[in-house]
C-alpha positions in Angstrom: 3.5 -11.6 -6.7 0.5 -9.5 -5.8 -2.7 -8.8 -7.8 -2.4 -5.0 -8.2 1.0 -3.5 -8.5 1.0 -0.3 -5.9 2.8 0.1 -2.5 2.9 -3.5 -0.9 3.8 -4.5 2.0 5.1 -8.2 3.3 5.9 -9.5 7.0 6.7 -12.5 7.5 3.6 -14.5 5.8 1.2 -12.0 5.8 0.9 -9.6 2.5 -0.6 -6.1 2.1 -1.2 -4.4 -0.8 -2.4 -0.7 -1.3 -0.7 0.1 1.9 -0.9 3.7 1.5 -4.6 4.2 0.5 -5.6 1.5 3.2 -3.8 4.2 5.7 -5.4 7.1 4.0 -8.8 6.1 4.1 -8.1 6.2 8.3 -8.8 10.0 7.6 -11.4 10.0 5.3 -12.0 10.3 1.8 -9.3 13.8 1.1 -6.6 11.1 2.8 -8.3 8.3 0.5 -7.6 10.5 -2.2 -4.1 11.3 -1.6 -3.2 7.5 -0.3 -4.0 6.4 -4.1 -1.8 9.1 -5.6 1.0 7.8 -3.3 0.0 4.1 -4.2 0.3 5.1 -8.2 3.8 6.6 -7.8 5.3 4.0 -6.1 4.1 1.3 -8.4 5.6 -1.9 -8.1 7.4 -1.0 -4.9 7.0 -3.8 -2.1 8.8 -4.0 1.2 9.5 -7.2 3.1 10.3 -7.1 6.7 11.8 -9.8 8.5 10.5 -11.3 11.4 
Protein backbone atom coordinates (compact mmCIF):
# COMPACT_ATOMS: atom_id res chain seq x y z
CA UNK A 1 0.00 0.00 0.00
CA UNK A 2 2.54 2.64 1.10
CA UNK A 3 6.39 2.66 0.91
CA UNK A 4 7.21 2.97 4.70
CA UNK A 5 4.86 1.35 7.15
CA UNK A 6 4.21 4.12 9.99
CA UNK A 7 1.09 6.32 10.68
CA UNK A 8 -0.63 6.89 7.24
CA UNK A 9 -3.15 8.73 6.34
CA UNK A 10 -5.67 8.49 3.18
CA UNK A 11 -8.54 10.96 1.97
CA UNK A 12 -10.15 10.33 -0.76
CA UNK A 13 -7.15 9.99 -3.40
CA UNK A 14 -4.62 11.70 -1.77
CA UNK A 15 -2.15 9.51 0.67
CA UNK A 16 0.06 10.63 3.51
CA UNK A 17 2.47 8.78 5.13
CA UNK A 18 4.59 9.63 8.37
CA UNK A 19 1.65 11.74 9.45
CA UNK A 20 2.87 12.18 12.85
CA UNK A 21 6.47 13.25 12.26
CA UNK A 22 5.33 15.52 9.19
CA UNK A 23 3.12 17.24 12.18
CA UNK A 24 5.96 17.20 14.61
CA UNK A 25 8.57 18.73 12.60
CA UNK A 26 5.77 21.95 12.68
CA UNK A 27 7.63 22.50 16.15
CA UNK A 28 10.91 21.85 15.53
CA UNK A 29 13.32 19.14 15.83
CA UNK A 30 12.17 17.97 19.97
CA UNK A 31 8.46 17.60 18.15
CA UNK A 32 10.44 15.88 15.15
CA UNK A 33 11.78 13.61 17.53
CA UNK A 34 8.74 12.64 19.28
CA UNK A 35 6.54 12.54 15.88
CA UNK A 36 8.88 9.45 14.80
CA UNK A 37 8.50 7.66 18.10
CA UNK A 38 4.69 8.00 17.56
CA UNK A 39 5.15 6.99 13.77
CA UNK A 40 7.19 3.68 15.11
CA UNK A 41 4.45 2.61 17.53
CA UNK A 42 1.74 2.75 15.43
CA UNK A 43 3.34 0.93 12.61
CA UNK A 44 1.21 -0.31 9.95
CA UNK A 45 -1.73 1.83 11.22
CA UNK A 46 -3.47 3.76 8.28
CA UNK A 47 -6.70 5.74 8.38
CA UNK A 48 -9.05 6.36 5.45
CA UNK A 49 -11.48 9.04 5.48
CA UNK A 50 -14.25 9.28 3.27
CA UNK A 51 -15.09 12.11 1.32
Amino acid sequence: MFGKNHLNVEYGNVKVTDVATKVGSLFGSKGREVGKKVDQATKKITIKIDK
